[in-house]
N, C-alpha and C positions, 0 to 999 in steps of 0.2 A: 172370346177367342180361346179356342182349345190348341193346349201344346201338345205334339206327340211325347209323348215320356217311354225311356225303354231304364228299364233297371233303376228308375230311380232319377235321369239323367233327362234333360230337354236335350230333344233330339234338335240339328241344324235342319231346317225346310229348305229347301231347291225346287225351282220350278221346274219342268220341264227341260224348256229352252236351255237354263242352266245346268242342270245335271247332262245330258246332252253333249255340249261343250266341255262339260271338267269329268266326264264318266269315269277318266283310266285313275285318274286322282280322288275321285270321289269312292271307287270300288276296294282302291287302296286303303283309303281313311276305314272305309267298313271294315274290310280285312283285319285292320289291326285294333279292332273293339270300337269304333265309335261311329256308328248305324247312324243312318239319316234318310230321311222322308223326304219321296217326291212327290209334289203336289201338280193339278189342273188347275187352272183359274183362282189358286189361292185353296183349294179344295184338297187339304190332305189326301194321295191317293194308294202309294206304297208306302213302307218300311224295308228299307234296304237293312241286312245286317247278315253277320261272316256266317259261312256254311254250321263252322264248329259253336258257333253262341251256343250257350246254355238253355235250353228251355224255360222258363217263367215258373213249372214243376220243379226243375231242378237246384234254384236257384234257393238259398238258406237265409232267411229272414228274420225270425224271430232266433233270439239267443248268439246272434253272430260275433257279437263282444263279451259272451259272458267270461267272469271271472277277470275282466280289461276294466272294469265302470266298479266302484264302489259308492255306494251311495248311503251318507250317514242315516242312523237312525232318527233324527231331529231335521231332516230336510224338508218336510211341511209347516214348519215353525222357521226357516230363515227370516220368514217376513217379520216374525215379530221377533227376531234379534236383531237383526239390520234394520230395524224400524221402515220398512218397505210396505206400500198400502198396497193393496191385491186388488185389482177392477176384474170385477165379472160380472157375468150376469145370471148366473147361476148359484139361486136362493142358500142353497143345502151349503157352498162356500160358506156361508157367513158364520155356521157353527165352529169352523176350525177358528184356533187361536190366532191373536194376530189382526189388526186393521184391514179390514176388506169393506169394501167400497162396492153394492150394487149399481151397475151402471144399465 
């Protein structure tokens, strides 16, 4: 099952019939940022969302928190201060320090 996702956010699906019946309430809810998908037979068909929404171009993704997140120089090694075993499955893991566990 595929969700519609808009920015990040699983959109609400409506059927038809439904959107339909709640439209003036449902065109509101888009209006004020929170787009929703009307489907056929279960069949995602549109994405409703406000005239003003940002473009998918416009929208700043990488760097959005920078300078908000600090992250110590030793946070690849928490594992092996918190005695914490690392499951992956990814060989090249195993050289870092610290309990790790191929699964």
């Amino acid at each position: 099952i595929r969700f519609p996702i808009h920015q990040g956010v699983i959109m609400q699906t409506y059927n038809i019939h439904d959107a339909k019946s709640q439209l003036s309430r449902l065109v509101e809810q888009a209006a004020n940022g929170e787009p929703f998908v009307i489907a056929k037979a279960g069949k995602p068909m549109v994405k409703v969302i406000a005239l003003n929404a940002p473009e998918l171009s416009q929208i700043k993704r990488f760097g959005f928190m920078a300078g908000q997140i600090h992250v110590p120089e030793d946070f690849d090694r928490m594992g092996e201060v918190e005695g914490i075993t690392l499951l992956t499955a990814d060989a090249h893991v195993a050289e870092y320090p610290g309990s790790v566990q191929l699964v």
